[in-house]
C-alpha positions in Angstrom: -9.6 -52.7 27.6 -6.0 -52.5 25.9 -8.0 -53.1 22.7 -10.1 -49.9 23.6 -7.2 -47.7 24.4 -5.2 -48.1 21.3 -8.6 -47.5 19.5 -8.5 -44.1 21.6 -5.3 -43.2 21.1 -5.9 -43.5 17.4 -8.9 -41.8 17.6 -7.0 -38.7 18.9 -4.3 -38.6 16.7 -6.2 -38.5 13.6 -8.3 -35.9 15.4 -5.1 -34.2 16.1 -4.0 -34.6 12.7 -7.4 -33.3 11.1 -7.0 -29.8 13.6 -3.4 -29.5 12.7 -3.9 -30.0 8.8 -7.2 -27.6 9.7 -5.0 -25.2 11.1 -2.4 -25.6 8.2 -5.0 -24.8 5.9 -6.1 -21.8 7.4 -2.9 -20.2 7.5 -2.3 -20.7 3.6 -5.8 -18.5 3.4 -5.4 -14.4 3.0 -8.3 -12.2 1.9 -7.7 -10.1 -0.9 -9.5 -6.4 -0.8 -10.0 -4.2 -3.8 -10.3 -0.4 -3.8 -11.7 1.0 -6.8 -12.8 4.4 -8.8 -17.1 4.4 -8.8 -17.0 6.4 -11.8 -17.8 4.0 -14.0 -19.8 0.1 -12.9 -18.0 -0.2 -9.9 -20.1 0.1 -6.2 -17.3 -0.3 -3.8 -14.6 -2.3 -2.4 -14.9 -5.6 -3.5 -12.7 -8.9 -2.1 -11.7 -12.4 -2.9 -9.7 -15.5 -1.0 -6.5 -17.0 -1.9 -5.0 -20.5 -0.9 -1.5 -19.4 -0.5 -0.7 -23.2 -0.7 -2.4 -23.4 -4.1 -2.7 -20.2 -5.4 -6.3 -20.5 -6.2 -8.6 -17.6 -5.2 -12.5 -17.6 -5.1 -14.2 -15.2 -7.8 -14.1 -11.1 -6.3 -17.5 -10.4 -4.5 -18.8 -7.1 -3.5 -17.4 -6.5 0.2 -19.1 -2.5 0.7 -20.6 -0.5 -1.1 -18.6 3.1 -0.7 -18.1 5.7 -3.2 -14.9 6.5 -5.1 -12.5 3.9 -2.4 -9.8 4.0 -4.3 -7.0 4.1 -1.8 -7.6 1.4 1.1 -5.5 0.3 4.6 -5.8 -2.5 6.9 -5.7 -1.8 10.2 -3.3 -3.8 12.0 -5.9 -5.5 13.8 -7.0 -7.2 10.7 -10.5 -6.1 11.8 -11.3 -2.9 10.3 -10.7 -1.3 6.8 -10.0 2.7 6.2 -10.8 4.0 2.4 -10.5 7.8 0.7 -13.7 8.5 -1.1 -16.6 11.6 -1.3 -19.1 11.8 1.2 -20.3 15.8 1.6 -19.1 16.4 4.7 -16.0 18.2 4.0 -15.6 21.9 5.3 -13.9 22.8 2.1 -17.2 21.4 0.0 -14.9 19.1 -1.7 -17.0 16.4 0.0 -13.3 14.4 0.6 -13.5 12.2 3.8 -12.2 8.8 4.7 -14.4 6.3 5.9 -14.2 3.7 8.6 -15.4 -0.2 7.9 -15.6 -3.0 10.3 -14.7 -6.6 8.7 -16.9 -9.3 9.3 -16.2 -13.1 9.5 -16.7 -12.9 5.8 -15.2 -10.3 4.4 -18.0 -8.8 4.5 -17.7 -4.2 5.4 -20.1 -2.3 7.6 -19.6 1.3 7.7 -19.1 2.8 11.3 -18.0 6.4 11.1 -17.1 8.9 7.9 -14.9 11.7 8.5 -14.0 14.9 7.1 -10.3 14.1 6.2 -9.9 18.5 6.0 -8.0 18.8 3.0 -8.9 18.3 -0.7 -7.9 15.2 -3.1 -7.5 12.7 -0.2 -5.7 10.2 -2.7 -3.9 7.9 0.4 -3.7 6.7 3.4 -1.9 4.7 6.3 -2.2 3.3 10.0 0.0 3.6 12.1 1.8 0.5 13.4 0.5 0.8 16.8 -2.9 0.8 15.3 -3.7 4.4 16.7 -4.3 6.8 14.4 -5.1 7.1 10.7 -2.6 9.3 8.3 -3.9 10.9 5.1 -2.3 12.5 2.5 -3.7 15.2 0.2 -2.7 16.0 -3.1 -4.4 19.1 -4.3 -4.4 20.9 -0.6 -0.9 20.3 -0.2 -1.8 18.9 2.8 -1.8 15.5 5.6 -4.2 15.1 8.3 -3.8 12.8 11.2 -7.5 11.1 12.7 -7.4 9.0 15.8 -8.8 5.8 16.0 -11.2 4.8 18.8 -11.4 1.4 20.5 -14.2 0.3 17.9 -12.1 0.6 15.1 -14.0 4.3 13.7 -12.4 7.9 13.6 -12.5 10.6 15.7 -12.2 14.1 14.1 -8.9 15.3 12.5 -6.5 15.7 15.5 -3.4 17.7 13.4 -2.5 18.3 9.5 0.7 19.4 8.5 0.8 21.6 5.5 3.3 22.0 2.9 3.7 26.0 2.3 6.6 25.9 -0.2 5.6 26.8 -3.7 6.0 23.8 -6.3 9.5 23.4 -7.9 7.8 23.9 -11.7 10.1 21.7 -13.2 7.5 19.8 -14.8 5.1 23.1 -15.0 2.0 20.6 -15.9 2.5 18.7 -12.7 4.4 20.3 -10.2 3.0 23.8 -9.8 2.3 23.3 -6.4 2.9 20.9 -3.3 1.2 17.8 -4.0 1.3 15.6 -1.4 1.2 11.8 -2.9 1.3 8.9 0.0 1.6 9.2 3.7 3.7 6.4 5.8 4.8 5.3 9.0 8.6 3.7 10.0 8.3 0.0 11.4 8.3 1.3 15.4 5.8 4.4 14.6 7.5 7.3 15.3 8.0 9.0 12.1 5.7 10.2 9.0 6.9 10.3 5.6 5.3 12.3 3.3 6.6 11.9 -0.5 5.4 15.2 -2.5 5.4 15.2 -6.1 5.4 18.6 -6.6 8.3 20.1 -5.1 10.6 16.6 -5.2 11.1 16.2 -1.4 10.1 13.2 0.8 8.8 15.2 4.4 9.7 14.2 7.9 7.6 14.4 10.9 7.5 12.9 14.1 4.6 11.2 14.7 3.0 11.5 18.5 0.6 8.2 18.2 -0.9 8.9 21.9 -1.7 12.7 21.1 -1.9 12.4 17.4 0.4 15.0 16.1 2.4 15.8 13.5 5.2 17.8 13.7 8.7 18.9 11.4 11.8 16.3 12.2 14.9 17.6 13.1 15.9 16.8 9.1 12.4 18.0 8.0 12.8 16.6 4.4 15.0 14.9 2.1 15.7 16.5 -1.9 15.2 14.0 -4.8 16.2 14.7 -8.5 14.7 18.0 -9.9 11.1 17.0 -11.8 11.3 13.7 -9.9 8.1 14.2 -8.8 8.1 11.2 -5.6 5.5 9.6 -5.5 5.1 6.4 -3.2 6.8 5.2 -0.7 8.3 1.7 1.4 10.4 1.1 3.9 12.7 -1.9 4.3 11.6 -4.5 6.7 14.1 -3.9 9.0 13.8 -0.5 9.6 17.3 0.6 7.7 16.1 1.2 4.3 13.9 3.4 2.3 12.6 3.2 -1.2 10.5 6.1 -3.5 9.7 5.8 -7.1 9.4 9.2 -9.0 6.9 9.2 -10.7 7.9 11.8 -13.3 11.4 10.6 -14.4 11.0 6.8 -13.9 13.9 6.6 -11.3 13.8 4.6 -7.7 15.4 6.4 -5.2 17.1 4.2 -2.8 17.2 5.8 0.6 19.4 5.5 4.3 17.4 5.6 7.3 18.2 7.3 10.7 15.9 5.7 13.4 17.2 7.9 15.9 16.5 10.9 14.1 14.3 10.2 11.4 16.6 11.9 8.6 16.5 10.3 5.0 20.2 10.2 2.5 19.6 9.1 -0.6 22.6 6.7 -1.7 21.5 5.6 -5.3 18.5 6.5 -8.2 17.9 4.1 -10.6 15.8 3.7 -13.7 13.0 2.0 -13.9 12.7 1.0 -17.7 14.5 -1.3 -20.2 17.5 0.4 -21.5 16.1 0.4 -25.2 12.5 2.1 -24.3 11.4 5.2 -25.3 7.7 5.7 -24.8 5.9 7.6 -22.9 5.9 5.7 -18.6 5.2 7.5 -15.6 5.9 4.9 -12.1 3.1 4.1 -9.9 3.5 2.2 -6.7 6.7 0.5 -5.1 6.7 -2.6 -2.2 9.6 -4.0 -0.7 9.4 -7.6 -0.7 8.3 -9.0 3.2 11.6 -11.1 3.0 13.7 -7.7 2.5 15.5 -9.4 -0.7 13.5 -7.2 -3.7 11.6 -4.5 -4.6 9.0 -3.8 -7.2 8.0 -0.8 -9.3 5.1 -0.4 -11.5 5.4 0.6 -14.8 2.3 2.3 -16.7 3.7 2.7 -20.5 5.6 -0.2 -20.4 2.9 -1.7 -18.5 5.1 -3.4 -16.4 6.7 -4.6 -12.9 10.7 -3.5 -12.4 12.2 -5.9 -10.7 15.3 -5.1 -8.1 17.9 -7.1 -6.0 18.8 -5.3 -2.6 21.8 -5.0 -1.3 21.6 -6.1 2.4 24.5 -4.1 3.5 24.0 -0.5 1.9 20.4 -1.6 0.5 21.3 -0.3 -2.8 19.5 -1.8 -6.0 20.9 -3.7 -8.8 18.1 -4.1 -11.9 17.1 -8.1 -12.1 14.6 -7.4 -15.2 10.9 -7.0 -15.9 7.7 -8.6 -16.3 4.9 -7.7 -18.3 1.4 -7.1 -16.0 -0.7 -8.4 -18.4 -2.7 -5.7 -18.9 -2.7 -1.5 -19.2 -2.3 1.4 -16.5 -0.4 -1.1 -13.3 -2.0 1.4 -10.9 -1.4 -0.2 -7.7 0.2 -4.1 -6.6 0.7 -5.6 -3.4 2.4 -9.0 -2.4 1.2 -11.3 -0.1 2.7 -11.4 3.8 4.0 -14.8 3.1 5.6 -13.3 0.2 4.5 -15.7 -2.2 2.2 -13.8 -4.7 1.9 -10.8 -6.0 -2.0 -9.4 -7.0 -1.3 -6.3 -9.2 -4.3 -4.2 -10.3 -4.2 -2.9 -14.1 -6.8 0.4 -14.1 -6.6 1.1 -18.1 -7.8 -2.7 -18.3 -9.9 -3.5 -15.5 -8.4 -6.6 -15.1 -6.6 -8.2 -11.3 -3.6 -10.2 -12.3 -2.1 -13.2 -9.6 1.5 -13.6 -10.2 4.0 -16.4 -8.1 7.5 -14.8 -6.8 10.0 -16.6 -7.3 11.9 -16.7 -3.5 15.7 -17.1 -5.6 15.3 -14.7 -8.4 12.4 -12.2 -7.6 10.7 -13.2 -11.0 7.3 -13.0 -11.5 5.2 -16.0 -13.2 1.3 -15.6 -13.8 -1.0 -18.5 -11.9 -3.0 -18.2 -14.7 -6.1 -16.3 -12.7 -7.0 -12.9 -13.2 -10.7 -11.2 -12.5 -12.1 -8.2 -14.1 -13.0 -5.4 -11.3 -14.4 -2.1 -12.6 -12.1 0.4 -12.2 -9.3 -1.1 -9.8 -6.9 1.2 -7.8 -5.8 -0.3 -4.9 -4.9 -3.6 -3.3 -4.6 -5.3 0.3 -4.3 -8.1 2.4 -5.8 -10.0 5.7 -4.8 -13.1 6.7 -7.5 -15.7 8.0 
């Protein structure tokens, strides 16, 4: 009988042992999904797995077929998927709408609902924090509407859209003749929208009603970057006290102070983006603030790289910490990981998905050796399994 117990307490701990080690595993998994332009081979948004522990990932997969996805968002869930694209049901006969996906156990999309997204060159998009209602920003309407999102995860019609009126600040007369609206996002407790618009150098400020889905002016309804800036994206620290935009136009990063109370922006530092001894032609891309709150990243398309910044945890100002190359042309979108360990950055001249490893001391950035050719590649993001 003793004999038999023992065997059954062995029995359980290596069971226990084999669900914890399961469990360990399964953690160290995040699915990688692709937005892309369907111009050219792509059919879609297409996806891929990554062992976190490892930093292996399967070979990319069609996930949905969808036309033109090229900006995408996760909602918070981790069970539905939100993409730009063309569809024909736009009022304006632009045929811009946003489309809502369900994600299977796979990875798998199944469409549930497109929406007319009311305004023309819908070029991104975010979800609120609370999971309620889908923001989208316009760039050739000058415009960002808000959708609500029902309990199944698709969109109900257009709820609000805020309009920028003002005429462009013609700096740069090629690209800022008019408001261009460039990103759309949300501050860490959902209660403010921030619009960056590359046409008339101002990041907007709304207040964001998630339960009625509104938008409407802050009581500091913008902050001024430099003149022909031309802001572009958009991050906010994780906690909530920070603010970073890189302009697209000058390749600077705008370092930013954050009112929770009243939404209001002050920028507190602009920095370049670029080697000091570079003088081709670069215009900036996309910018993420490290999950650990210790760097951000710009993207670099001329030098064809990633900046590389130390923040300042006090004032969150930036001191430059160097560069790495992407491997590849046209760095039109990256993301890191939420474990912070990887970055996937997605080279649109190329075609071509690069995996880099941060390194949690320096920031650096030091290829796995994978990359995958995607057709087309704009956009990049993450669920965890």
């Amino acid at each position: 009988m003793k004999k038999l117990s023992v065997l059954l307490a062995l029995s359980f701990c290596l069971f226990a042992q084999s669900v914890f080690a399961e469990g360990q595993n399964q953690r160290e998994m995040v699915r990688v999904f692709i937005g892309t332009y369907t111009d050219g081979d792509s059919q879609g948004i297409y996806r891929f797995d990554m062992d976190r522990g490892s930093g292996k990932a399967t070979e990319p997969v069609l996930a949905g077929k969808a036309t033109n996805p090229g900006f995408i968002e996760i909602h918070p869930s981790g069970n539905y998927l939100y993409s730009t694209g063309l569809s024909g049901l736009s009022d304006d006969g632009t045929g811009t709408a946003v489309t809502a996906f369900s994600i299977d156990s796979t990875g798998n999309l199944q469409a549930i609902n497109t929406q007319p997204s009311k305004g023309q060159a819908a070029c991104h998009l975010t979800v609120d924090p609370q999971g309620k209602n889908l923001l989208v920003a316009h760039y050739s309407s000058g415009t960002t509407s808000v959708l609500p999102i029902r309990g199944d995860g698709g969109l109900d019609p257009v709820s609000s859209i805020a309009t920028h009126d003002e005429p462009g600040t013609n700096v740069n007369p090629s690209r800022q003749e008019a408001p261009h609206p460039h990103s759309v996002n949300v501050d860490v407790a959902g209660r403010f929208a921030f619009v960056a618009d590359l046409g008339i150098d101002k990041v907007m400020i709304y207040k964001l009603d998630a339960q009625q889905g509104t938008l409407a002016p802050a009581a500091t309804p913008f902050v001024k970057l430099e003149p022909g800036g031309g802001p572009r994206h958009f991050h906010m620290h994780p906690n909530g006290k920070f603010a970073y935009a890189n302009n697209e136009l000058t390749n600077t990063l705008a370092a930013l102070a954050f009112d929770a109370e009243t939404g209001a922006l002050t920028e507190t530092q602009s920095i370049s983006t670029l080697p000091e001894d570079f003088n081709g032609a670069n215009t900036t891309a996309e910018v993420r603030v490290h999950p650990h709150g210790r760097f951000v990243y710009v993207s670099n398309r001329g030098h064809e790289s990633v900046a590389i910044f130390r923040i300042d945890s006090a004032t969150g100002k930036l001191t430059a910490a160097g560069h790495a190359p992407v491997l590849g042309v046209q760095p039109r979108n990256f993301n890191i990981d939420p474990s912070g360990r990887f970055m996937i950055v997605v080279n649109q001249g190329t075609e071509n998905v690069v995996l880099f490893r941060i390194d949690s001391n320096t920031g650096g950035l030091t290829p796995t050796g994978q990359e995958f050719q995607i057709p087309t590649p704009v956009c990049v993001r993450f669920v965890e399994l």
